[in-house]
PDB file with one MODEL, atoms N, CA, C and O in Angstrom:
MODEL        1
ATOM      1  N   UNK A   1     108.259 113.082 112.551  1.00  0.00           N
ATOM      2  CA  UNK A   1     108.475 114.486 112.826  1.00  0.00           C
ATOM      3  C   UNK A   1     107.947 115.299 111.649  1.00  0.00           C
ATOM      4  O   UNK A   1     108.188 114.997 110.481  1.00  0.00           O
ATOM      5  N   UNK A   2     107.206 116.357 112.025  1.00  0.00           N
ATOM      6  CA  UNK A   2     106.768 116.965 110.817  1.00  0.00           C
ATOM      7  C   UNK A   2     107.822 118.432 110.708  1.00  0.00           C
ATOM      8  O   UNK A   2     107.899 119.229 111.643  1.00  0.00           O
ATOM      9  N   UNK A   3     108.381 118.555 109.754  1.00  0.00           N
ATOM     10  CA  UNK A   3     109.721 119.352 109.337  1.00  0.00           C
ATOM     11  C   UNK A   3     109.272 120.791 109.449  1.00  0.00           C
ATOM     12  O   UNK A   3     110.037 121.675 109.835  1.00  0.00           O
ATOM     13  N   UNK A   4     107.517 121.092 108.968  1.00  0.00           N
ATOM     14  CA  UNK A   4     107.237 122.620 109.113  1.00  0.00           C
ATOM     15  C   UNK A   4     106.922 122.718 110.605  1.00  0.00           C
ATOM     16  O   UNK A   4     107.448 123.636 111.235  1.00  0.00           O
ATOM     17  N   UNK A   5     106.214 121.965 111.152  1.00  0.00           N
ATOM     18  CA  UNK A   5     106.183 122.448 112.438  1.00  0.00           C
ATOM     19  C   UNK A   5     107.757 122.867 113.317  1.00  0.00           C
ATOM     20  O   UNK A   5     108.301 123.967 113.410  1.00  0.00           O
ATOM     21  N   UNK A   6     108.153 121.620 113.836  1.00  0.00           N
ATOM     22  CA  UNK A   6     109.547 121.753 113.664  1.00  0.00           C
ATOM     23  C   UNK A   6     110.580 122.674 113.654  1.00  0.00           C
ATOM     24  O   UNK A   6     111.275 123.198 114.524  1.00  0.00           O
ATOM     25  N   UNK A   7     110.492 122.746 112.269  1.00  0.00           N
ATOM     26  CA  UNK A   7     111.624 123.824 111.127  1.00  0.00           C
ATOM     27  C   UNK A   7     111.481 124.646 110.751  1.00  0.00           C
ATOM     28  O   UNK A   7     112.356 125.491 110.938  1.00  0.00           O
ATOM     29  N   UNK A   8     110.510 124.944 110.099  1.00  0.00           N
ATOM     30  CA  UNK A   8     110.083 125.954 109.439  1.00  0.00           C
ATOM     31  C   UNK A   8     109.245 127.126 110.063  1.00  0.00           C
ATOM     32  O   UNK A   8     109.535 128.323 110.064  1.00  0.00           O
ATOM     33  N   UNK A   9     108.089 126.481 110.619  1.00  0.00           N
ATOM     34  CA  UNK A   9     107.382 127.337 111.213  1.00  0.00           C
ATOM     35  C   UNK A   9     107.810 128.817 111.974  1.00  0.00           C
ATOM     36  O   UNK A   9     107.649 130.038 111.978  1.00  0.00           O
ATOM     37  N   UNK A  10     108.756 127.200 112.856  1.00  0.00           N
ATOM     38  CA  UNK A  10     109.488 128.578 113.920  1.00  0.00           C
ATOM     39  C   UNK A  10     110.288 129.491 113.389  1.00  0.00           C
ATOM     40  O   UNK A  10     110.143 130.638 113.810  1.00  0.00           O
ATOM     41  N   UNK A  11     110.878 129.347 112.796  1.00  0.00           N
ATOM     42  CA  UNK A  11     111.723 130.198 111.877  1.00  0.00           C
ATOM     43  C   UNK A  11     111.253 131.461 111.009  1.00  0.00           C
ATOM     44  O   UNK A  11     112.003 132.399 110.737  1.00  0.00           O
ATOM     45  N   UNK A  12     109.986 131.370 110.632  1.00  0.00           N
ATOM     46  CA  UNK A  12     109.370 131.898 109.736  1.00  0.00           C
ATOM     47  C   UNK A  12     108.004 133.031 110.774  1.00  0.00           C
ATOM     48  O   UNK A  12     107.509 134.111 110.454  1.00  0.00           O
ATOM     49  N   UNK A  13     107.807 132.282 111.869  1.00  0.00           N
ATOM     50  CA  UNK A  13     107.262 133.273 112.747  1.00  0.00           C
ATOM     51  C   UNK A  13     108.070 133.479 114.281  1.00  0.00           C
ATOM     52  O   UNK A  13     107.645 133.705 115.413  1.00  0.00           O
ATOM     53  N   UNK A  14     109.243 133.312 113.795  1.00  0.00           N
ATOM     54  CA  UNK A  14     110.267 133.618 115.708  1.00  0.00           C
ATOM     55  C   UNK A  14     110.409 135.034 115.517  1.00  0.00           C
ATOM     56  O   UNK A  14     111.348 135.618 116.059  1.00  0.00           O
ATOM     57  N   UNK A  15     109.625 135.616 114.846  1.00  0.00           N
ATOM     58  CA  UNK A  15     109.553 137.524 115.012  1.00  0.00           C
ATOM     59  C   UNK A  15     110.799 138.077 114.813  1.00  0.00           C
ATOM     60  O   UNK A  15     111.432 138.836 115.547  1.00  0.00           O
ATOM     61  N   UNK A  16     111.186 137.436 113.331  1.00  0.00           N
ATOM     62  CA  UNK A  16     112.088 138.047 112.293  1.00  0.00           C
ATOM     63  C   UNK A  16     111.810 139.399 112.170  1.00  0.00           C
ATOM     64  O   UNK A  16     112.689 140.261 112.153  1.00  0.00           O
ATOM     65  N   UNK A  17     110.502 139.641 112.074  1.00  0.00           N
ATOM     66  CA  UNK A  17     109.457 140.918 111.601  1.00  0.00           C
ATOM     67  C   UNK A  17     110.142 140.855 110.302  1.00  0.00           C
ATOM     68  O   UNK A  17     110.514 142.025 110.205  1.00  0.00           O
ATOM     69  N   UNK A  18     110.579 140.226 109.177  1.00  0.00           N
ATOM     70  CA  UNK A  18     110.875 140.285 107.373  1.00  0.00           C
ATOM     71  C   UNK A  18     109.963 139.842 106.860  1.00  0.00           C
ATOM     72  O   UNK A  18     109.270 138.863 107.137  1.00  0.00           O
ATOM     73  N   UNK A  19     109.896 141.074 105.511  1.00  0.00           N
ATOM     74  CA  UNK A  19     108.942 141.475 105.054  1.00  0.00           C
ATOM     75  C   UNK A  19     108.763 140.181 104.454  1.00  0.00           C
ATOM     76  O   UNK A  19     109.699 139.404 104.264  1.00  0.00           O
ATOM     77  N   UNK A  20     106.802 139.795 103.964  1.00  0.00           N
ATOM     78  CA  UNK A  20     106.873 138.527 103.729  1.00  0.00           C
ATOM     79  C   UNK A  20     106.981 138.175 101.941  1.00  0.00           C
ATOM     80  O   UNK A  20     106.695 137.182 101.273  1.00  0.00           O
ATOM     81  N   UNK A  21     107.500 139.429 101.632  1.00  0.00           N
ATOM     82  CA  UNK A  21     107.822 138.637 100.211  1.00  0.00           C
ATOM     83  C   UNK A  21     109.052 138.666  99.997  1.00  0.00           C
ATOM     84  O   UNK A  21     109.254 138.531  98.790  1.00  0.00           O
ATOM     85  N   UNK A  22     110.182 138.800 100.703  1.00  0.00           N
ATOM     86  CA  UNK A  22     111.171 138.777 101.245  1.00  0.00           C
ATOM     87  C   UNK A  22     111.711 137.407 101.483  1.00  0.00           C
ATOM     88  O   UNK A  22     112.743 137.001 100.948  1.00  0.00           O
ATOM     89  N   UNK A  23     111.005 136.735 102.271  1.00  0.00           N
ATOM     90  CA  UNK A  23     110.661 135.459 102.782  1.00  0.00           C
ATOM     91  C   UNK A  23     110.041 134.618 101.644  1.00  0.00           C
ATOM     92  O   UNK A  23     110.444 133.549 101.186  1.00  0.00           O
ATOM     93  N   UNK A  24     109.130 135.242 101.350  1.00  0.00           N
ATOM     94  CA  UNK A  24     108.609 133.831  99.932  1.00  0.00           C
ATOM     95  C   UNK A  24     109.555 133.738  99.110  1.00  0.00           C
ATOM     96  O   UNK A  24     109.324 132.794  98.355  1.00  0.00           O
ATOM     97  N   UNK A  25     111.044 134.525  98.738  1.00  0.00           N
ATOM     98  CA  UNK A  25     111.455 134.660  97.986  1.00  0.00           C
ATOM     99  C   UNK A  25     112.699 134.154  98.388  1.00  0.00           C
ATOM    100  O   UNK A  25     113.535 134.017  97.495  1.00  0.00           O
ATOM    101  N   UNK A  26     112.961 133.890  99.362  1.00  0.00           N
ATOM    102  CA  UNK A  26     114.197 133.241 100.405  1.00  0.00           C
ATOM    103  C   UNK A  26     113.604 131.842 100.206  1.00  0.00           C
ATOM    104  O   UNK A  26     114.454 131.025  99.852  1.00  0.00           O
ATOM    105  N   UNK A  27     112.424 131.380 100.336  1.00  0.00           N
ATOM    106  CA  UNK A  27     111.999 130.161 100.557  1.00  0.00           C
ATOM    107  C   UNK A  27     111.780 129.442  99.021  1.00  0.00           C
ATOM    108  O   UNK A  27     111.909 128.218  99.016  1.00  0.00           O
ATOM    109  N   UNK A  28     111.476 130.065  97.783  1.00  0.00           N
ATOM    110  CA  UNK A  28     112.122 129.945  96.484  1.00  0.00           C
ATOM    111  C   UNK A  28     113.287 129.493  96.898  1.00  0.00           C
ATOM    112  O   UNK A  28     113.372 128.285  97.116  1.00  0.00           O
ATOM    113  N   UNK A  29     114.282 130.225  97.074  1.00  0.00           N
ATOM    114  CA  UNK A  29     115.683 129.960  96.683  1.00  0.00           C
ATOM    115  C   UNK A  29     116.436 128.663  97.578  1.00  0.00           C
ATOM    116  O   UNK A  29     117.384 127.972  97.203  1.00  0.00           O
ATOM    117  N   UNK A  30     115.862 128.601  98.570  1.00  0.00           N
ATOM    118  CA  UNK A  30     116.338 127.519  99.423  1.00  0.00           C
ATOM    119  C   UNK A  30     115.236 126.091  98.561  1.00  0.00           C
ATOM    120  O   UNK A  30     115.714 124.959  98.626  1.00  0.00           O
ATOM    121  N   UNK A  31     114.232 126.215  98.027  1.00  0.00           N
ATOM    122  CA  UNK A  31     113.617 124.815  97.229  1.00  0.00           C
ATOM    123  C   UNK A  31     114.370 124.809  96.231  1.00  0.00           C
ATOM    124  O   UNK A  31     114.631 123.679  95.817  1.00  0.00           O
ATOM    125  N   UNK A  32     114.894 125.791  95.597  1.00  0.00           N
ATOM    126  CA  UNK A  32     115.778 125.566  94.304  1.00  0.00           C
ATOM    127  C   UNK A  32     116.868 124.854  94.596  1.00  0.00           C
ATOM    128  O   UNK A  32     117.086 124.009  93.729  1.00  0.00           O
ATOM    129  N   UNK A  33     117.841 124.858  95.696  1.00  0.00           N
ATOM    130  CA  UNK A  33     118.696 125.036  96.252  1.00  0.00           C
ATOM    131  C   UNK A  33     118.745 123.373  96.367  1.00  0.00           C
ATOM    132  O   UNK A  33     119.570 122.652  95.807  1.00  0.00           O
ATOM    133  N   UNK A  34     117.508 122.889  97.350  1.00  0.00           N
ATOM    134  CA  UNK A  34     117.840 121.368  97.551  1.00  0.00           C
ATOM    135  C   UNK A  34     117.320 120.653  96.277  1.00  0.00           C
ATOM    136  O   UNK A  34     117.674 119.475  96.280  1.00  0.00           O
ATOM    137  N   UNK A  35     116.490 121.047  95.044  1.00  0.00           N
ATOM    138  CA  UNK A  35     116.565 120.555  93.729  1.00  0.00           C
ATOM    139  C   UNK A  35     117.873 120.297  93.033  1.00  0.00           C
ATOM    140  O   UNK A  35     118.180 119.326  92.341  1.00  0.00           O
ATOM    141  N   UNK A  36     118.616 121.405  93.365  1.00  0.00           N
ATOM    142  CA  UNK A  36     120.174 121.192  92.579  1.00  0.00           C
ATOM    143  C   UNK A  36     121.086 119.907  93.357  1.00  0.00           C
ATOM    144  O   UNK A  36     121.775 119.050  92.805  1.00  0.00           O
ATOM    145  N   UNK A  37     120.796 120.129  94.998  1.00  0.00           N
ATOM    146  CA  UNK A  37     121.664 119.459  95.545  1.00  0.00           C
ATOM    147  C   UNK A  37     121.076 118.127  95.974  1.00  0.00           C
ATOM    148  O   UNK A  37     121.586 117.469  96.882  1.00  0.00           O
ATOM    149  N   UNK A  38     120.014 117.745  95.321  1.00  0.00           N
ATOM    150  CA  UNK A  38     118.994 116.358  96.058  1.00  0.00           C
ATOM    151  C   UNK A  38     119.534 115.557  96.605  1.00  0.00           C
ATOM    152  O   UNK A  38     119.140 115.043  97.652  1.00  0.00           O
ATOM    153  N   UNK A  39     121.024 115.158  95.731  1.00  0.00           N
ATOM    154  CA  UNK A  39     121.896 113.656  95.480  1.00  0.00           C
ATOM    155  C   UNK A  39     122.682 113.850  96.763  1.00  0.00           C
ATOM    156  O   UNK A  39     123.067 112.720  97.063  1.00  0.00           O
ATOM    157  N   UNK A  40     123.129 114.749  97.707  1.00  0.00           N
ATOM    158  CA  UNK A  40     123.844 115.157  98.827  1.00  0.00           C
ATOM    159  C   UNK A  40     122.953 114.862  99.914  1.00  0.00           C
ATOM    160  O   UNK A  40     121.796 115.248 100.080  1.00  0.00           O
ATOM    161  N   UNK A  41     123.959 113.815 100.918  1.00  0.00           N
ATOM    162  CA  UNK A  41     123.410 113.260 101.857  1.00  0.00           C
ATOM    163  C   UNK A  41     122.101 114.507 103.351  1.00  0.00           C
ATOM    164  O   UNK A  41     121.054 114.218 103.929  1.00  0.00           O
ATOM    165  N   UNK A  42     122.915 115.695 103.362  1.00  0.00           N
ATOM    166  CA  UNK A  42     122.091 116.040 104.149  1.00  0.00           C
ATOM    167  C   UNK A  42     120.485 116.850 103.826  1.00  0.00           C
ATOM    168  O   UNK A  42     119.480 117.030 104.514  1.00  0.00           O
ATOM    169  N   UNK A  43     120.900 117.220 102.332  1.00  0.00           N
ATOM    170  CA  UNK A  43     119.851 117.698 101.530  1.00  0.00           C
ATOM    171  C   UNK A  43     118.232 116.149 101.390  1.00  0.00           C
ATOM    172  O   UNK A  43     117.007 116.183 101.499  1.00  0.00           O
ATOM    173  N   UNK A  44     119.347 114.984 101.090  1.00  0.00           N
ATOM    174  CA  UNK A  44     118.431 113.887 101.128  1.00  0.00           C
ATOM    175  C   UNK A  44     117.468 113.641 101.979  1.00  0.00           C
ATOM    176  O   UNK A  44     116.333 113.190 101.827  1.00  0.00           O
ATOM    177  N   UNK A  45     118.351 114.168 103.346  1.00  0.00           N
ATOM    178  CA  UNK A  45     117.137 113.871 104.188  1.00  0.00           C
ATOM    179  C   UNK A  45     115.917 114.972 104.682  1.00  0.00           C
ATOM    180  O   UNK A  45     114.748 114.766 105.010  1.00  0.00           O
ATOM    181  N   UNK A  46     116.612 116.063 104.597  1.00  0.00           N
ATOM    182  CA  UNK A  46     115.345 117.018 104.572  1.00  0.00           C
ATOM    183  C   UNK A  46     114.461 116.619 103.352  1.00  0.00           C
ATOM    184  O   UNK A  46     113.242 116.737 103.478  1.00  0.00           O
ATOM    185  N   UNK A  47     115.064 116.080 101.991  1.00  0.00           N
ATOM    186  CA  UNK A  47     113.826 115.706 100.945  1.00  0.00           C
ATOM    187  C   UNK A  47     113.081 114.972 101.259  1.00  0.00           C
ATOM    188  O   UNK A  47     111.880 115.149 101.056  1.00  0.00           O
ATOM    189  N   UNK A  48     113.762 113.496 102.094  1.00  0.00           N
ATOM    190  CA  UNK A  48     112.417 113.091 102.808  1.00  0.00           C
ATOM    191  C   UNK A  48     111.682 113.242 103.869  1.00  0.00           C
ATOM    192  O   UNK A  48     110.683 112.543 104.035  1.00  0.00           O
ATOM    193  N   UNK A  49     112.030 114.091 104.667  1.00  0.00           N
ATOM    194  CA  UNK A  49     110.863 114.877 105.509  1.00  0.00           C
ATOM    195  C   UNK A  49     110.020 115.669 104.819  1.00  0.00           C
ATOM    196  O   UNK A  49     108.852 115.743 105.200  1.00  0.00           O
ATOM    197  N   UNK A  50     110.426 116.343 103.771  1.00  0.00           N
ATOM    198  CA  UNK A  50     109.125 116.821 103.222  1.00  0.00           C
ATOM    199  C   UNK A  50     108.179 116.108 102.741  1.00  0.00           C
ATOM    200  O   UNK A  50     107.049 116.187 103.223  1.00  0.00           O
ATOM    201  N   UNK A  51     108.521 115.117 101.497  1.00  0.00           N
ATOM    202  CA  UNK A  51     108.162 113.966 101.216  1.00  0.00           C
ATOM    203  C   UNK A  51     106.832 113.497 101.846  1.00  0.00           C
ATOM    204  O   UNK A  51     105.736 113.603 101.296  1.00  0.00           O
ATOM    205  N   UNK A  52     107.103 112.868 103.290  1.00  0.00           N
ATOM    206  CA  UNK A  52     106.732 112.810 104.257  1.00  0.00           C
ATOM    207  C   UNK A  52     105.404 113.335 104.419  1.00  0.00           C
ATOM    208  O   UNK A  52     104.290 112.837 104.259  1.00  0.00           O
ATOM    209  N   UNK A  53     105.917 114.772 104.873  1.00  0.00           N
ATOM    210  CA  UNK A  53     105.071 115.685 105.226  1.00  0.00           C
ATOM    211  C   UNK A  53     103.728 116.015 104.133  1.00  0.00           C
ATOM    212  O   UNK A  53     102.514 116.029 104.336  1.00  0.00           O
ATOM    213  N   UNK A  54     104.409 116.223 103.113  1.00  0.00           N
ATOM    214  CA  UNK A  54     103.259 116.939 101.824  1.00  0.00           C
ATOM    215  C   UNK A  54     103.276 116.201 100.671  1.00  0.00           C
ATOM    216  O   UNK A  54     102.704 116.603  99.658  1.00  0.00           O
ATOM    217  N   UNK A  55     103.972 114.988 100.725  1.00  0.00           N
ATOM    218  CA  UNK A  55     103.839 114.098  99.754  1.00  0.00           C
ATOM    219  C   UNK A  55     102.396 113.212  99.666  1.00  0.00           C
ATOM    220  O   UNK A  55     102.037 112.329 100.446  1.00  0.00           O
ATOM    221  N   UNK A  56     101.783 113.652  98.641  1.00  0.00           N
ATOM    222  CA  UNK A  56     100.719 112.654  98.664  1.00  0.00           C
ATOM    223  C   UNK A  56     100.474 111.658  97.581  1.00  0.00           C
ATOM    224  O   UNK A  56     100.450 111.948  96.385  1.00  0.00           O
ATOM    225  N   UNK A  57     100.321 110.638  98.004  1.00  0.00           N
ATOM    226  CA  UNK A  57     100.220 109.250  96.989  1.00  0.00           C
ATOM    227  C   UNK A  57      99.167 108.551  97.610  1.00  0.00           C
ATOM    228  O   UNK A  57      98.861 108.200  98.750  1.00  0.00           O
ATOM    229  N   UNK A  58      98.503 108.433  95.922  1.00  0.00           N
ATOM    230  CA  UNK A  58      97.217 107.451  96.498  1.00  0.00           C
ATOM    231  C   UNK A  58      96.779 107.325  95.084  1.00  0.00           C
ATOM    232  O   UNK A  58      96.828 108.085  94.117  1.00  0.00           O
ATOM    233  N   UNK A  59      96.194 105.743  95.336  1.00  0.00           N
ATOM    234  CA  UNK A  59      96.153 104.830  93.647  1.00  0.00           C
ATOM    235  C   UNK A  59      94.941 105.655  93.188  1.00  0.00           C
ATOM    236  O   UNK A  59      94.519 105.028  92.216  1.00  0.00           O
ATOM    237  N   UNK A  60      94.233 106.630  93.357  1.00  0.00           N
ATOM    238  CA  UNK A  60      92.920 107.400  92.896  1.00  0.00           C
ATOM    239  C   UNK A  60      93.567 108.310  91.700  1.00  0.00           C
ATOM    240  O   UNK A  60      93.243 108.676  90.570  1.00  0.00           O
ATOM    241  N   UNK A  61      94.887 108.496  92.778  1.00  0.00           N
ATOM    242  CA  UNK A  61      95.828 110.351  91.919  1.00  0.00           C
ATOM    243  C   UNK A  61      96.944 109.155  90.451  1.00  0.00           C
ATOM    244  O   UNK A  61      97.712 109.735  89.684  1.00  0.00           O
ATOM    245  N   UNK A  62      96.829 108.172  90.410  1.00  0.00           N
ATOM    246  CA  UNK A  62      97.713 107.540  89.688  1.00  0.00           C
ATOM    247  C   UNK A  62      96.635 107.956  88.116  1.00  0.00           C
ATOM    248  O   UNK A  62      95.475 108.161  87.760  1.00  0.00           O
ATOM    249  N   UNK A  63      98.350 107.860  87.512  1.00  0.00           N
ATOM    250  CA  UNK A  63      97.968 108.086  86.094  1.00  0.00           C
ATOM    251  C   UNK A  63      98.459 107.576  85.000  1.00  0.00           C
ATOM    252  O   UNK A  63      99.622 107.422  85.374  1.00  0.00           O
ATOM    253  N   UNK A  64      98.430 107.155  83.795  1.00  0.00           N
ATOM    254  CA  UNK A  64      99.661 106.605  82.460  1.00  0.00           C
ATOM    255  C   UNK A  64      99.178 107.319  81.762  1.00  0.00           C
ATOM    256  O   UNK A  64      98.025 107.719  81.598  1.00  0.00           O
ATOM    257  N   UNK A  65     100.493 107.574  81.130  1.00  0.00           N
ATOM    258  CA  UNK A  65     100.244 108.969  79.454  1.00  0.00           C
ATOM    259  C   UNK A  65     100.685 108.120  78.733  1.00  0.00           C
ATOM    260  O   UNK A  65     101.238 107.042  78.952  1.00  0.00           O
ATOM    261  N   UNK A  66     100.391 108.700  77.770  1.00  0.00           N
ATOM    262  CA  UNK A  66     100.783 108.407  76.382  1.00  0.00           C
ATOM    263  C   UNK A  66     100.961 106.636  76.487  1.00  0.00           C
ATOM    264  O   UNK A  66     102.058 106.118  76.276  1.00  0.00           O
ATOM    265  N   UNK A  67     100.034 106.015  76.752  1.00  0.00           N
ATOM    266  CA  UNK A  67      99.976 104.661  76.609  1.00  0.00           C
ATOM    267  C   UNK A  67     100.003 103.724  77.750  1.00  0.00           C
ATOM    268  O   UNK A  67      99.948 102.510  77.553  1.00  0.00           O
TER     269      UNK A  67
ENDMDL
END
């Protein structure tokens, strides 16, 4: 399941008509929001639908610092 189609999308164009920095700024506070609360079971799983969704991993993007 992809969480923006889904979740977000609709939500964000179901003709709220709010203003859109209004919204970028709601959508800040709700990413802050599941940063604080990661360790909480229902927050967990929206982390991994995003994850999911916009997480990208691939041995090209891999890196080691400092040694």
């Amino acid at each position: 399941m992809d969480i923006y189609r889904a979740a977000i999308r609709p939500i964000l164009f179901s003709g709220l008509k709010a203003d859109p920095e209004w919204l970028h700024q709601k959508t800040l506070q709700v990413l802050g929001w599941l940063d604080r609360t990661h360790d909480r079971i229902p927050t967990t799983w929206i982390d991994t639908q995003l994850k999911q969704s916009y997480g990208l991993t691939h041995s090209h993007l891999e890196q080691t610092l400092w040694g």
